[in-house]
Every structure is written in structure tokens, then in C-alpha cells.
C-alpha positions in Angstrom: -70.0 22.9 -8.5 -70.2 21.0 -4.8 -72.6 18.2 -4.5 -74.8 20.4 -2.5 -75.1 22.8 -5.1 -76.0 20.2 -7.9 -78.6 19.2 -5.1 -79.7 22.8 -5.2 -80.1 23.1 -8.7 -82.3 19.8 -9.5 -85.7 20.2 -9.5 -86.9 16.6 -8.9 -86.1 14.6 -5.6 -83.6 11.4 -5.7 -86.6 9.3 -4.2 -88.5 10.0 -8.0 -85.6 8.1 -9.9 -86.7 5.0 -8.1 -89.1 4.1 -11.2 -86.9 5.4 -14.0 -83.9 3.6 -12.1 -86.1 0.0 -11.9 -87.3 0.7 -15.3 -83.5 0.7 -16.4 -82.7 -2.4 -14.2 -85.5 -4.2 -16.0 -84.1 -3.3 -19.6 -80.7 -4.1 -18.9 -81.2 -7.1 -17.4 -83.6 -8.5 -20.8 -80.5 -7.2 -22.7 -78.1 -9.2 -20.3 -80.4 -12.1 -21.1 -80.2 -11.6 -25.0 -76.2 -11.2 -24.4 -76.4 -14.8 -22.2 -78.3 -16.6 -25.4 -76.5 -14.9 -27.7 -73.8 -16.5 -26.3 -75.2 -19.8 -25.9 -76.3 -19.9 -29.7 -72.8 -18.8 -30.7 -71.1 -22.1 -28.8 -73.4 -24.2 -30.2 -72.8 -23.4 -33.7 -69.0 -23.8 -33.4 -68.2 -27.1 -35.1 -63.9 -27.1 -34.7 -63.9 -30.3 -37.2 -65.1 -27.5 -39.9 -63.0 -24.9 -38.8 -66.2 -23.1 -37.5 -65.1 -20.2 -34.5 -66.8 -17.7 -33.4 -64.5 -16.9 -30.4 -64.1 -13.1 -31.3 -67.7 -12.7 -31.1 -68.2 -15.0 -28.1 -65.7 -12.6 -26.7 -67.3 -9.3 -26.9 -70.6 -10.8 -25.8 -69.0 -12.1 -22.7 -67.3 -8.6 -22.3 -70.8 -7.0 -22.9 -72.7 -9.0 -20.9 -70.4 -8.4 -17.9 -71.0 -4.2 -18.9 -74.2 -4.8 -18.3 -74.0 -7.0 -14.9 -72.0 -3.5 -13.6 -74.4 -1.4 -14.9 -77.4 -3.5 -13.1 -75.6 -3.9 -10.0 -74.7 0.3 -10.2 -78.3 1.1 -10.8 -79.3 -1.4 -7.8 -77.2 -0.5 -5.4 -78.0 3.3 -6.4 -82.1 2.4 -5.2 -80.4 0.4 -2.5 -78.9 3.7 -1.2 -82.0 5.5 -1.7 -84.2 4.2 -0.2 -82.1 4.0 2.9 -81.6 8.0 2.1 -77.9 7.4 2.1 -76.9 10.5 0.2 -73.9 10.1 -2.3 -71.0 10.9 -0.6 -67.9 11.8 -1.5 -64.6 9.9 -1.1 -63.2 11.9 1.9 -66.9 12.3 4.0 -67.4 8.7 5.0 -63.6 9.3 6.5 -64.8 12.6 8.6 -68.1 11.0 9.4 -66.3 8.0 11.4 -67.1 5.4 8.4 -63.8 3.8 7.4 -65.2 2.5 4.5 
């Protein structure tokens, strides 16, 4: 199916994601928070003179927390690019359009 045909086929207009899409933003971005405490709480309880680590789970909160900065910034850019009314584009249009980039 072409992007004009999934275009076709939904009902609702991209300019009514806007709220879902700022609602998501604002979710993520408490759960980015949690993630940057978490974090916090995790190096503050190491003591290395007890043989206390937690650097597996200091880990996968850092690589959790930067999911969620990617999902933020694709959710932000996507209201960025609709409210300009930039439809999404495929790779090869911007190209045949004159846009190098």
C-alpha cells in the first residue's frame, strides 16, 4: 500500500494526533524523569568499600532513558512536521522535489 493510499484509508486527519502525540510527549518525558532519578538513587547507593555495584542496572537505565529521549524527540519532531503540514515523505521525494536533504 502507497502512502497516499494509507492516507486514503484513515479516517481522522494528521492535524488530530497533535493532542494524543503531546499527551505521549508528556508521559514519556515523566518516565524519562523517573529513568534520570532512578539513576541518581542507583549511584548514590554504590559504596565500592562494600563491594556494593549496581552498574548492570545503572546501565539499562541509561540505555532506557536514552530510548525514551528518541522516542520524545520522534514524537516532537513528528508535531514539528505537522504543524508546518510537511507530509511524511518518502526517502526518494525530497530528491525529486529539489530538497537534497
Amino acid at each position: 500500500m502507497t502512502h497516499a493510499e494509507e492516507s486514503k484509508s484513515v479516517e481522522t486527519r494528521l492535524s488530530d494526533d497533535i493532542p494524543t502525540l503531546e499527551a505521549e510527549v508528556a508521559k514519556l518525558t515523566a518516565e524519562r524523569d523517573e529513568a534520570m532519578l532512578r539513576i541518581r538513587q542507583l549511584r548514590d547507593d554504590e559504596d565500592p568499600k562494600a563491594g556494593v555495584y549496581y552498574h548492570n542496572e545503572i546501565f539499562q537505565t541509561q540505555q532506557d532513558k536514552l530510548r525514551l529521549d528518541v522516542e520524545i524527540k520522534f514524537r516532537t519532531n513528528k508535531i514539528n512536521r505537522i504543524n508546518l503540514g510537511i507530509a511524511e515523505m518518502d526517502s526518494n521525494s525530497g530528491v525529486k522535489n529539489g530538497f537534497l536533504f
